[in-house]
N, C-alpha and C positions, 0 to 999 in steps of 0.2 A: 497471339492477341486475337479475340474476338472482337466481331465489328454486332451489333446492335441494329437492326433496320430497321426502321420507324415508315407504315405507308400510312398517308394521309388521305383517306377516300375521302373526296368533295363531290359532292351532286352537281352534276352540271346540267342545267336546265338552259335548254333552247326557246329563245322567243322567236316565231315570227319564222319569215325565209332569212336565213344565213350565207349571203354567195359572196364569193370570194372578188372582192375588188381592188381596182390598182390606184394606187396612192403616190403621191409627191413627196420626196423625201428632201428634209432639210440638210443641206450641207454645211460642214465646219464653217463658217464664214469668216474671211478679216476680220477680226479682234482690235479695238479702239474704235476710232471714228471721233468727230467731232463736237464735245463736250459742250455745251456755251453756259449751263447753269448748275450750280450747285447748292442743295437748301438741307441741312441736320435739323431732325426731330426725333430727341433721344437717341437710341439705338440706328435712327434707319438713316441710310445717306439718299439719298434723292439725284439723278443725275439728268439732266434736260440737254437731248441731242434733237438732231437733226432726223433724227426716228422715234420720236416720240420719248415717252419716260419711265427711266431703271431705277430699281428699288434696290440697296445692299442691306443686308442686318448684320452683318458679319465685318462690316470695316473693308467695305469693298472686295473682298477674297473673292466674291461671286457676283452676278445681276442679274435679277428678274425683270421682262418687260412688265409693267406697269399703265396698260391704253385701254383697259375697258370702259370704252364711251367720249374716248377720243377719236373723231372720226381723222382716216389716212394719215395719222401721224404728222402731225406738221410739228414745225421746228419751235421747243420751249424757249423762247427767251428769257424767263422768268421764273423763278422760282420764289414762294414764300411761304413760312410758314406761322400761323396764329391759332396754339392753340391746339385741339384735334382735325383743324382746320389747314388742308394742305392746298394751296391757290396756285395755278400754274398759269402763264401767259405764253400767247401762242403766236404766230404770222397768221394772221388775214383771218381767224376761228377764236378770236378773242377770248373770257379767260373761262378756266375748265377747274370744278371744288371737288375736293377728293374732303372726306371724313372719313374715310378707315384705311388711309397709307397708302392710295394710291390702287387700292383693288379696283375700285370703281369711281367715273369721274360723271361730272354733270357740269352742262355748258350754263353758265350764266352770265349773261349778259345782257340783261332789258333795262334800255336807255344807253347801254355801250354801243351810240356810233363809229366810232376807230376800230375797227377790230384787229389791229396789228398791237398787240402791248406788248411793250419794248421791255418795262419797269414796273413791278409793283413794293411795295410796302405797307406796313400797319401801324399804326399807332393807335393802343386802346382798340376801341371796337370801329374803327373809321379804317377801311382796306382805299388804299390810291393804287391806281392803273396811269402809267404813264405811256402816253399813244403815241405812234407812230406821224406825226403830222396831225394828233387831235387834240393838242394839248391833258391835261389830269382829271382824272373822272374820280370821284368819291360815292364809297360803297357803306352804310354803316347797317346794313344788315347780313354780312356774310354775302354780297355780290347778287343778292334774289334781286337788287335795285340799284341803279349809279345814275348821278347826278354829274354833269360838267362842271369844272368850279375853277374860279379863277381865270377872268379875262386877261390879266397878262400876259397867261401864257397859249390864246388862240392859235391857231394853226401852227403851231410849235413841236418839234419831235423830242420826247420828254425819254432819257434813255438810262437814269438813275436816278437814287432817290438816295437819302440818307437823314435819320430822324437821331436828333440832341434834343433831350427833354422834350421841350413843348415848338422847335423847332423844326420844321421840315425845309431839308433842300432840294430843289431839282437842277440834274444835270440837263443842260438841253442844246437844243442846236445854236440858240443865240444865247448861249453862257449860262450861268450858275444864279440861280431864282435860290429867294427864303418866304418861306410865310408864317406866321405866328399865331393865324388863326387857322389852321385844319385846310389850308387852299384855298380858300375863301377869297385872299388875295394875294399877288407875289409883290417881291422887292429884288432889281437884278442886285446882285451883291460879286462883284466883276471886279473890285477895286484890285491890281498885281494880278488878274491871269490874262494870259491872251483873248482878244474877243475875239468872239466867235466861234471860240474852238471847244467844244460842248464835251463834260466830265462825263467821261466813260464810268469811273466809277465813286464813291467815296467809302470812307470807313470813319470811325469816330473812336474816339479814348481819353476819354474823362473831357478836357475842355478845348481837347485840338480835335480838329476838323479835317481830316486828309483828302483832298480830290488827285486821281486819276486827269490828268490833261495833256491830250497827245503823247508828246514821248516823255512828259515830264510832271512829277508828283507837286502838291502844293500845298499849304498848310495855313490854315489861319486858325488866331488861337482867339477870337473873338466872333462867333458865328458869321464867318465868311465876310466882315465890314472891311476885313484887309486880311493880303491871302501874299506867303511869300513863297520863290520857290524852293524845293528841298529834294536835290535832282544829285548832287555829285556822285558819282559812281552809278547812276542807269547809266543804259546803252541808248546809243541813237535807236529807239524802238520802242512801238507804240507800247502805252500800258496800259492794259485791259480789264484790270485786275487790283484789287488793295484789300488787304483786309490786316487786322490788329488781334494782337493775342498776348498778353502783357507787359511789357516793353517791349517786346516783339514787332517790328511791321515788315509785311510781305505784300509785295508789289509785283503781277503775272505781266507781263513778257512778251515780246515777239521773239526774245531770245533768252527767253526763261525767267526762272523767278530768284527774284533778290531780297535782301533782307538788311534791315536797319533794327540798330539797338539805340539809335540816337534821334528816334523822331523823325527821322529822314534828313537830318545832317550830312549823313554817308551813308553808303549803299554796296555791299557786295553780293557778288550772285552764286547762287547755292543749288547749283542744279548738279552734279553728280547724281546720275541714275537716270537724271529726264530726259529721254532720246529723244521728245518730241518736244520743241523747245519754246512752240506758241501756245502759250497761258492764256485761256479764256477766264476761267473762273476760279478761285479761291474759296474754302471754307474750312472752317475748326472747330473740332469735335473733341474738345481735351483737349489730350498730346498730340491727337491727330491731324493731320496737315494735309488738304485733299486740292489736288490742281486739276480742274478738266483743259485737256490740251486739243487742240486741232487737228486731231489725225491720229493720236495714243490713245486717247478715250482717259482712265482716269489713275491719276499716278498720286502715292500716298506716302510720308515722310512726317516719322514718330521720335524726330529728334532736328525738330527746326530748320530742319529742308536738308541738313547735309547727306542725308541718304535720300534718294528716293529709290520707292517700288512701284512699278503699273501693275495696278490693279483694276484687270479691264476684263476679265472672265467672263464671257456671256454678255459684256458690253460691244454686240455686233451693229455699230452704227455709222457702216460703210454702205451709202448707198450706192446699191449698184446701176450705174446707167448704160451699161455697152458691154457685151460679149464679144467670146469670138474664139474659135477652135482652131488650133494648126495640126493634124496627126491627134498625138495624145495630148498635145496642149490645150490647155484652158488656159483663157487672160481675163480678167474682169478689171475692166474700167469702171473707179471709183470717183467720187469726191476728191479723194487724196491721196489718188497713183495708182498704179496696175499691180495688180498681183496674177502669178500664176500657181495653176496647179496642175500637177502632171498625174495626178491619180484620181480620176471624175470627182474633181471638189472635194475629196476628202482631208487635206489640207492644201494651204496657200502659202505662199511666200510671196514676198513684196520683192517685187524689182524695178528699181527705180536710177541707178545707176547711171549719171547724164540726164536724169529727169528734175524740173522743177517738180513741189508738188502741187501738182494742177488740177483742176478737175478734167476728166475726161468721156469725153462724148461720144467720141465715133473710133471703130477700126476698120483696117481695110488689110486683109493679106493676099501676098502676090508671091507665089514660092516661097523662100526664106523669109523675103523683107517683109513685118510689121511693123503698120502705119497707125500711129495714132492721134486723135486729132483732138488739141486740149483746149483750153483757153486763152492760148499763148502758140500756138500753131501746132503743126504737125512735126512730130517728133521719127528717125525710123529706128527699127533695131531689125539686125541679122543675126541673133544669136536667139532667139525665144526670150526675149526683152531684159536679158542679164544685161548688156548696155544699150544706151539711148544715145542718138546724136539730132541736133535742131535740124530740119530740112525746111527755113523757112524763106530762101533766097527769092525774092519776084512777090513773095506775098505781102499784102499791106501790115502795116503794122496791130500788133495785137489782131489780125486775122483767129476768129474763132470756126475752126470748122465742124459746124455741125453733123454732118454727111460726107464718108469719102467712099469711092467709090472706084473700080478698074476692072479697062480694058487693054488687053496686052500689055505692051510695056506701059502704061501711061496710067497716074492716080489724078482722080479728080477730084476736087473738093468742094462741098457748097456750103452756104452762112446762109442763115436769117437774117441777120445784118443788113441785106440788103444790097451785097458786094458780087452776088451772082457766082459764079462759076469760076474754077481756077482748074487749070491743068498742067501735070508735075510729069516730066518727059525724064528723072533723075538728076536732073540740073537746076532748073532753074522753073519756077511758076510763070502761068501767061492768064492774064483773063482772057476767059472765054465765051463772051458774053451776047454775040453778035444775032440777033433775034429773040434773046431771050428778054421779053418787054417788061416780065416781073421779076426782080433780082434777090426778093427774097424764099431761096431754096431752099425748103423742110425736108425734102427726100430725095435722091437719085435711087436709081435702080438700070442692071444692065440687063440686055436680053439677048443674046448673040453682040451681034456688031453695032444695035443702037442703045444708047442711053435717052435714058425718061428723066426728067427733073419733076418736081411735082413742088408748087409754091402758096403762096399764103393767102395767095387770093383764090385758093382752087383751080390753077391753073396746070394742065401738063404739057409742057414742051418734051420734043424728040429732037435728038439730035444722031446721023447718021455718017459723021467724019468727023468723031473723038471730037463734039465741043466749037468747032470751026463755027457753025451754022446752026440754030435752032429754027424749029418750025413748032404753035401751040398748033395741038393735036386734039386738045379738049372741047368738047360741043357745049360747054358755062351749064352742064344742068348738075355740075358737083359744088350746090353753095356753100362750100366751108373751105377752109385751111388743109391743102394735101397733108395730114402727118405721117404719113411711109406709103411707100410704095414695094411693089413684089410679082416677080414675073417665072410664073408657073407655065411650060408649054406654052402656047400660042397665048397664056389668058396671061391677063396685063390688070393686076388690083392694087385700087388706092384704097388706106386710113385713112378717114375724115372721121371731125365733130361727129358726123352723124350716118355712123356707121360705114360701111364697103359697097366700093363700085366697081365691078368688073369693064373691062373691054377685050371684045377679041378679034379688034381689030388694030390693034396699034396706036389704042389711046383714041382713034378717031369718033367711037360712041362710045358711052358707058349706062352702065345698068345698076342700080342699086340692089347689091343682095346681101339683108338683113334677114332674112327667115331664123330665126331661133336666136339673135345676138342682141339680146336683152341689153347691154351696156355697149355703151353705140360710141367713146371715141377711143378707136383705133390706133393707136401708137406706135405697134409694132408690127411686122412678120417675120414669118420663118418658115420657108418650106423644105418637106421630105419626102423624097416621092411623090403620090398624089394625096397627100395631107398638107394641106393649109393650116399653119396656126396665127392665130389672130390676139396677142396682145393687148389688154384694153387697161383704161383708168375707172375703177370702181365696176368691175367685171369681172375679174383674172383673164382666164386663157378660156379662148377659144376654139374646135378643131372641125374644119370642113373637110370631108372624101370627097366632094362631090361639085369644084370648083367654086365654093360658094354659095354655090345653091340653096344648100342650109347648114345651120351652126349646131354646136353641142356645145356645151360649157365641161371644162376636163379640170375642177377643180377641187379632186376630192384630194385633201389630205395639204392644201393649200389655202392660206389661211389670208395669204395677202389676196387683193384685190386691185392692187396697179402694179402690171407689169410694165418694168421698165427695158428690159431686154433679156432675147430669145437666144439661144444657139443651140446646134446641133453638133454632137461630137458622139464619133462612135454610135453605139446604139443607144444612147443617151439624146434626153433633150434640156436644156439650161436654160429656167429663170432667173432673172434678175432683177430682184425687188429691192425697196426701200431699207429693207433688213435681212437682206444674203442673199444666199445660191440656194435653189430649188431643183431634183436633180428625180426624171421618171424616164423610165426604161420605153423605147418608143416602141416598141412589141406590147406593150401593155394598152398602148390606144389602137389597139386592131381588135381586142377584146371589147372594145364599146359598142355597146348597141346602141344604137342612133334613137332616138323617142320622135314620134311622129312628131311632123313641121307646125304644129298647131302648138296654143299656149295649155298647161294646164287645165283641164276641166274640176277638177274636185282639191279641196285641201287634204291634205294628208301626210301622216308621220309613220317614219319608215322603222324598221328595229334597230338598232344600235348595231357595228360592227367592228371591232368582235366582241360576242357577246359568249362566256365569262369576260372579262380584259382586267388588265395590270400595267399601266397606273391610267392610260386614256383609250378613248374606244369617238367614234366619229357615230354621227347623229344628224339624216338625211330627212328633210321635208318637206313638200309643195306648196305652193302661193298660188291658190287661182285666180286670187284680182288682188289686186293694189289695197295690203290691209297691215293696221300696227300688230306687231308680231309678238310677242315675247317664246321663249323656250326654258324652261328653270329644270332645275333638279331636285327632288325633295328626298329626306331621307323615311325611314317605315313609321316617322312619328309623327310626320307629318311639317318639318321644319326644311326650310330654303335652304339648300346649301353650295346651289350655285345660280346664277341668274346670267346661262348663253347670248340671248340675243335678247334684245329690245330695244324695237326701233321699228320705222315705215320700211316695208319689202312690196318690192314691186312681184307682180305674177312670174314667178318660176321655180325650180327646182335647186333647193339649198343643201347645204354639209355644212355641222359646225364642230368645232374638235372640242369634246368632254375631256382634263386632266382632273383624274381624283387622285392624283399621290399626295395629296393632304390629311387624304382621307380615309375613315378604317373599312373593313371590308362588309359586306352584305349588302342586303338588297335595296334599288335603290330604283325611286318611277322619277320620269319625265315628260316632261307635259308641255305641248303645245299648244297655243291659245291665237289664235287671226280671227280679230272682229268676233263674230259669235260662234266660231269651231271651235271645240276643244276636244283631243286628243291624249291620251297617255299610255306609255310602254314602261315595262319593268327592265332591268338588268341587271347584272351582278358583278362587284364586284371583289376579285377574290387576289391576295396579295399574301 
């Protein structure tokens, strides 16, 4: 047989200096995470986490993040959709309009004082936003405007909505509201449900009216004037969740989802397949049957729940808040239990064995035993966390420990709460509190034989006999909230609000050294050698040689901007963000050349690297003063076909990541524009 060679000569043109630089590489991450919303328009399924929001086209087999112009991902409550109009509700960043599926969002909200929405809904061209504590705001131009409406329901937490005809209900903290004019005015309509105990959710089918209340469903079949309940067969367990599909009704769970062919007469539960068995949300797409769960992310069932499949692929919405390396072990503390990985993050497994699912905050290792510190106390395991056993004997109840920490045999632990200091001798807990005058602990840290506490009023205590005795070592010139501390050689640094303060003397002076850390609150550390890295919220990572002295920002190829935790394993270094494991070679940060301690002098855009690339290539450029930025991509005809950044950037030096596997090959400019500079580079792309 002959073989045929085919060679393909392509011109490869160089723009610019091409040097070779080192990159953050994303890690497989925990698969699921916390679901709370689900909205179908046509084809796409819409899924609203705790990490912002995924797009499926596929019947969830896959998920794209979907947050351009959602600032830090905050958690969706709400999903709706009107139209080509996709409306999302947010915590505390009130509501965000997507018009092309979620590519791109835009915050709208002038006249939305509550910025927490719980609940939205439409009827007609009239969009409602149900507040957090702000009572229902009405939008009838697409959210460009909102209007408060309806006194009855003032200072009210409004957390469903459900519309019959020219009916609207809200679920809320003090019961089940109707209005018949657009919110204009409410009527409580409460007759047969519990007062006080506000509908999680409703659904509606023809002329019955179903609410979600507490652990128990309820049905009125005259717009809520009289409501009975329709509960046999739930479980003692909250329900979250209702939705109707033609005689069908499906009701989500704290122990999964059930299902009524009679109205909710009778009730059985249809969860085969669903390993995570707390039901946030409901929705139906056809035969399609979509539940977002707490901790499985999103699980799918095309024969009325008796099978289900998770379909959670690329649904990585396990935020990560705590690291932490034994040998080749990785552990990442979640949301919803630790998982390890024994091959640098290349996968994980959940081990959870003896554990609630908790969230978890802090670890501490001490030879074999890992300590983890949840929201339900400290848990240990001896085996690389295949089992967990409680160690919470001497501690207060629901003890949440923020910070643990150890010296020889002994783990300490500290709380924000306000409970001070605890020390774990493997028996039994002691507070240890005795001079420490402010008890709420943000950070411990050891340095030899003494312990540092660092607390919320900017305060840092030493203690020099393991917690016995503290003495404040702080001179009051650090005004903010210690949040971590870290002890490199003799030098002793706090995170704070605003920025890092060195001491080298034992806490007893401190120095602020900000030189080049543009995003100034400090959350984390991690030291290696004499590299200092620095953690921050709306900064990424930080790296000092030079004890602080000055900063470099080390975030190329790093896309998030709050780091939530650092480790060091092996010759590796591990982020832990709101959406995975971040994972760069620490030989690759001795390659950095440090840019003088000064701010930027000129605007300027750098060449794309690597330039041919196939499918994405990164795109570096300078801020010399505080100016609104944009960055697009255009194609050879002069049309838009990407829009990177736009937004206010303060003075410094940026990376943004270009993916064109959308898109076909050739040449293709990019163009910066700050205030009155404008800038453009060519590059290629070749596939």
């Amino acid at each position: 047989m002959k073989y045929k060679v085919l060679y393909l000569l392509v011109p490869i043109i160089f723009f610019g200096n091409n040097i070779l630089k080192a990159d953050w590489v994303q890690m497989a991450s925990p698969s699921g995470g916390s679901v709370s919303s689900i909205a179908v328009s046509g084809t796409n399924i819409f899924a609203g986490t705790g990490s912002g929001l995924y797009l499926s086209t596929n019947n969830g087999e896959s998920w794209t993040q979907v947050n351009n112009g959602i600032p830090n991902y905050p958690f969706l409550y709400s999903l709706v959709v009107s139209g080509t109009n996709l409306f999302a509700g947010t915590d505390f960043n009130g509501v965000y309009l997507s018009t092309n599926n979620g590519t791109s969002w835009t915050q709208v909200n002038n006249g939305l004082i509550n910025s927490v929405v719980n609940s939205l809904t439409v009827i007609g061209t009239n969009l409602f936003a149900g507040t957090n504590g702000g009572g229902v705001y009405l939008s009838t131009n697409n959210g460009t405007n909102w209007n408060f409406v309806g006194n009855e329901l003032y200072n009210s937490s409004v957390y469903s909505f459900a519309v019959s005809g020219t009916n609207l209900f809200a679920g809320t903290d003090k019961g089940v509201y109707l209005s018949t004019n657009n919110g204009t005015s409410w009527t409580w309509v409460n007759n047969g449900l519990p007062n006080y105990i506000y509908a999680q959710a409703f659904t509606v089918s023809g002329t019955n009216l179903f609410a979600a209340v507490g652990w128990s469903v309820y049905l009125s079949t005259n717009n809520g004037t009289n409501w009975t309940q329709v509960s046999n067969g739930l479980p003692n367990s909250s329900v979250k969740a209702i939705v109707v599909s033609g005689t069908n009704l499906y009701a989500g769970t704290d122990a999964g989802v059930y299902l009524s062919t009679n109205n909710g007469t009778s009730w059985s539960q249809v969860n085969n397949g669903l390993t995570y068995s707390s039901v946030q949300a409901l929705a139906i797409s056809g035969i399609n049957l979509y539940a977002g769960t707490n901790g499985g992310g999103v699980y799918l069932s095309t024969d009325n729940g008796t099978i289900w499949t998770q379909v959670s692929n690329g649904l990585n919405t396990y935020g990560i808040s705590v690291l932490a390396a034994s040998g080749s072990n990785l552990f990442a503390g979640t949301n919803n239990g630790v998982f390890l990985s024994t091959n640098d993050g290349a996968n994980w497994t959940q081990v959870y064995n003896g554990l609630t699912y908790s969230s978890f905050q802090s670890f501490a290792i001490s030879g074999t035993n890992l300590y983890a510190g949840t929201d339900v106390g400290v848990y240990l395991s001896t085996n690389n966390g295949i089992n967990w056993t409680s160690e919470n004997y001497g501690l207060p109840y629901l003890f949440s420990p923020d910070v643990l920490a150890v010296i020889g045999t002994n783990l300490f632990a500290g709380s924000r709460g306000g409970r001070g200091v605890y020390r774990y001798n493997g028996t039994f807990w002691t507070k240890v509190n005795d001079g420490l005058t402010d008890t709420n602990v943000w950070a411990l840290v050891v340095s030899g034989t003494n312990l540092f506490a660092g607390t919320v009023f900017g305060n840092v205590f030493l203690s020099t006999n393991n917690g016995t005795n503290w003495t404040l070592v702080s001179d009051g010139s650090m005004n903010s909230s210690i949040l971590s501390l870290a002890s490199s050689g003799t030098n002793l640094f706090a995170g704070t609000y605003l920025g890092v303060y060195r001491s080298t003397n034992n806490g007893t002076n401190w120095t602020q050294v900000n030189n080049g850390l543009t995003s100034t609150e400090v959350r984390i550390f991690t030291v290696c050698g004499t590299n200092l890295f620095a953690g921050t919220y709306g900064g990424g990572l930080y790296l000092s040689t030079n004890d602080g002295t000055s900063w470099t920002q080390v975030n190329n190829g790093l896309p998030e901007n709050d780091i939530k935790a650092l480790a060091v394993s092996g010759t590796n270094l591990f982020a832990g963000t709101i959406n995975g494991v971040w994972r760069r070679p620490i030989s690759e940060f001795t390659l950095i050349n440090d840019k003088p301690d000064q701010l930027p002098a000129a605007f300027a855009l750098e060449q794309n690297y690597p330039n041919p690339f196939n499918p994405d290539t990164k795109i570096q450029y300078t801020v010399a003063k505080r100016s609104d930025v944009t960055v697009k991509v255009y194609d050879m005809l002069g049309r838009e076909v990407a829009n990177l950044v736009n937004g206010s950037k303060e003075a410094g030096n940026y990376e943004v990541n270009f993916d064109a596997s959308k898109l076909v090959s050739g040449l293709y400019v990019y163009t910066l524009r700050a205030g009155s500079f404008s800038e453009s580079k060519k590059m290629i792309l070749i596939k």
